[in-house]
C-alpha positions in Angstrom: 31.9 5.5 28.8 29.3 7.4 27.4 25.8 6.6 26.4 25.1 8.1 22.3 21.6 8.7 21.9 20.1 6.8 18.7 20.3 9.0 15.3 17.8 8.9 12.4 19.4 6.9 9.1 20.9 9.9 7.5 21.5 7.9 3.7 18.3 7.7 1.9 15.1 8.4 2.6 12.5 5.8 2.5 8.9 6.7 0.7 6.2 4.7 2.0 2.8 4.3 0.3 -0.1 2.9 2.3 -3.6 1.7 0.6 -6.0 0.9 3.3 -8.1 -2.1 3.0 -11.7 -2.4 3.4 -13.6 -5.0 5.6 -13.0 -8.4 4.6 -16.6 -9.6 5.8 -18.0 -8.7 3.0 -17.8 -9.8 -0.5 -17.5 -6.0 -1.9 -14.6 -5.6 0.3 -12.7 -8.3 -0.5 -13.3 -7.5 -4.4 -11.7 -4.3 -4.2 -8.9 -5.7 -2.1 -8.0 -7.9 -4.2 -8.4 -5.3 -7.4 -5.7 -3.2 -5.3 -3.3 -6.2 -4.6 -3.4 -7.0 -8.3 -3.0 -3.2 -9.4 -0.1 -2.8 -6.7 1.7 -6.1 -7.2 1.9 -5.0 -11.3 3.0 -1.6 -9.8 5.6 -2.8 -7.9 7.4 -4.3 -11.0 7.7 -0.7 -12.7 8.3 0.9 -9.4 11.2 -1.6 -8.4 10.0 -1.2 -5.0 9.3 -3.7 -2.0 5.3 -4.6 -1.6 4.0 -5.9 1.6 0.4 -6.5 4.3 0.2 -4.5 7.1 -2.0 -6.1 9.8 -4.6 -4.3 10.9 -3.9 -1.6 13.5 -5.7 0.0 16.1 -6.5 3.4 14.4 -9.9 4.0 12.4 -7.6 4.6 9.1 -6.1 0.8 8.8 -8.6 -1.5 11.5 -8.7 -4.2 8.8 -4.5 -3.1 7.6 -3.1 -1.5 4.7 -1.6 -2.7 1.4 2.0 -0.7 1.2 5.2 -0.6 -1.2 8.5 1.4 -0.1 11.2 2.1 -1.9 13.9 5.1 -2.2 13.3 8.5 -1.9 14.8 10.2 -5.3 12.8 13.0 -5.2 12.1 16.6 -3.4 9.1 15.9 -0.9 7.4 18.8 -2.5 7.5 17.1 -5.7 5.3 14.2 -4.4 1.9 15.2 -6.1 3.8 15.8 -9.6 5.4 11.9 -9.7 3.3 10.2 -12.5 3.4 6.8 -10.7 1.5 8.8 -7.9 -0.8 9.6 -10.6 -1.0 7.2 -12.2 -1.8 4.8 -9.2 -4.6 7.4 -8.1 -6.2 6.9 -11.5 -6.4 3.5 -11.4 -7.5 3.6 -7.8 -9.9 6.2 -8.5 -11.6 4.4 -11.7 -13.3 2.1 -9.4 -13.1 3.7 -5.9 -11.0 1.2 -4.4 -10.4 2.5 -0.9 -11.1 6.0 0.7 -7.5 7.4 0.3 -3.6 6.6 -0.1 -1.3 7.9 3.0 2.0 8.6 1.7 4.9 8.5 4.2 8.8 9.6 4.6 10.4 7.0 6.3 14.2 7.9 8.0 14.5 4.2 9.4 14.0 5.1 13.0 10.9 6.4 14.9 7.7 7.5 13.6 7.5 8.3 9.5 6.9 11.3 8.6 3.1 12.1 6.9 4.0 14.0 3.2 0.1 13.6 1.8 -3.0 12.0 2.1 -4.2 11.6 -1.7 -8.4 11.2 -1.9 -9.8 8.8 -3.7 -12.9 8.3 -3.0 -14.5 11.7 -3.1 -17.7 10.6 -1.4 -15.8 9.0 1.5 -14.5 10.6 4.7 -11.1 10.8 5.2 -9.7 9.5 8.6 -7.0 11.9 9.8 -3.5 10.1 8.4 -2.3 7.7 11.4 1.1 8.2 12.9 3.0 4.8 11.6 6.5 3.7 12.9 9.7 2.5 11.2 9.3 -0.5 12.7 5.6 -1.1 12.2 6.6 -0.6 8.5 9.4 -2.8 8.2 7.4 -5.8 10.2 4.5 -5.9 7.2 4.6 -9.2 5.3 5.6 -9.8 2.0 3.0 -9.3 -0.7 5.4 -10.5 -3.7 7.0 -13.7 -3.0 7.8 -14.6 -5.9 9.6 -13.4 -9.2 6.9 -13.2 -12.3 9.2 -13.1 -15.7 8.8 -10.9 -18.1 6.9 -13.4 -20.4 4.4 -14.2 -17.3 3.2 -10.4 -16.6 0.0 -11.2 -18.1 -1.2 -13.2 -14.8 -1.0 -9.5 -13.3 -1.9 -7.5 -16.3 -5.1 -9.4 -17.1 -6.8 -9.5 -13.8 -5.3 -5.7 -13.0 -7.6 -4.6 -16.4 -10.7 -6.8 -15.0 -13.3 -4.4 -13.2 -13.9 -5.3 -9.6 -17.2 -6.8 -9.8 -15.6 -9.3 -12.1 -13.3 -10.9 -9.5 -14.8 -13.4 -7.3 -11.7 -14.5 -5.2 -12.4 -18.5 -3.0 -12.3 -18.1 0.4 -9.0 -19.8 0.6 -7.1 -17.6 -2.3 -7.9 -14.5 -0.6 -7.1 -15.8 2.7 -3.9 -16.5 1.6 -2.9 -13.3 0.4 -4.5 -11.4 3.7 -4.6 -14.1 6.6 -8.1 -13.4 7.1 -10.1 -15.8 9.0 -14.0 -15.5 9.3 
């Protein structure tokens, strides 16, 4: 009997985007997190892509965790930068300086994911060095979309995705329900 050492997934290749979150103390922080949940969770419907909550981790780059979506691969790595959904996320992202940067990732399914970019966003910000983030760390986020908006419903994601951030005052208990955040 022999022992087989574990191989990588070889089908396809997983691309993971991570959106850090900022400090949920204050009220700031929790305005622009829930701008980027809103401007993700519409995203995810054109990406077809899965959208979850990473907890916080123990890096600098995600201490209060990361808003992600993953989905397949169909694309050259070096054609990352060039993918308008890429830009067009950035530009949104951007408009109101949501968070400092986007990580994006190459996932294989087993053992670390690979870094492909860090995209700035905020161009007075320091960048924390991209964080080494695991398969498994990855698949264990929780599930950001759990439920499926029809088409004729978008506009409770379209109309607070085209509010500006100072306009959204989430209740204590709406936004702890989207990122189990207890004061």
């Amino acid at each position: 009997m022999t022992t087989e050492k574990q191989q990588e997934y070889q089908g396809y290749r997983m691309l993971t985007v991570v959106v850090p979150l900022n400090p949920h103390h204050t009220m700031q922080g929790r305005q622009r997190n829930m701008k980027m949940h809103y401007l993700m969770r519409l995203r995810t419907y054109r990406l077809r892509c899965h959208y979850y909550r990473l907890a916080p981790q123990q890096n600098t780059a995600l201490r209060y965790g990361a808003l992600c979506f993953r989905f397949k691969r169909q694309f050259k790595k070096e054609a990352l930068l060039s993918q308008d959904w890429l830009s067009e996320l950035t530009a949104k992202l951007q408009a109101e300086e949501l968070c400092p940067c986007v990580y994006v990732y190459d996932d294989g399914g087993v053992g670390d994911a690979e870094h492909l970019d860090t995209v700035r966003i905020a161009p007075r910000t320091a960048i924390p060095a991209a964080p080494a983030i695991s398969a498994a760390v990855i698949k264990d986020g929780t599930n950001m979309n759990p439920t499926h908006v029809p088409y004729f419903a978008h506009q409770m994601l379209i109309i607070p995705a085209k509010m500006p951030v100072e306009a959204l005052h989430p209740s204590a208990e709406n936004y702890r329900e989207w990122f189990a955040f207890s004061e």
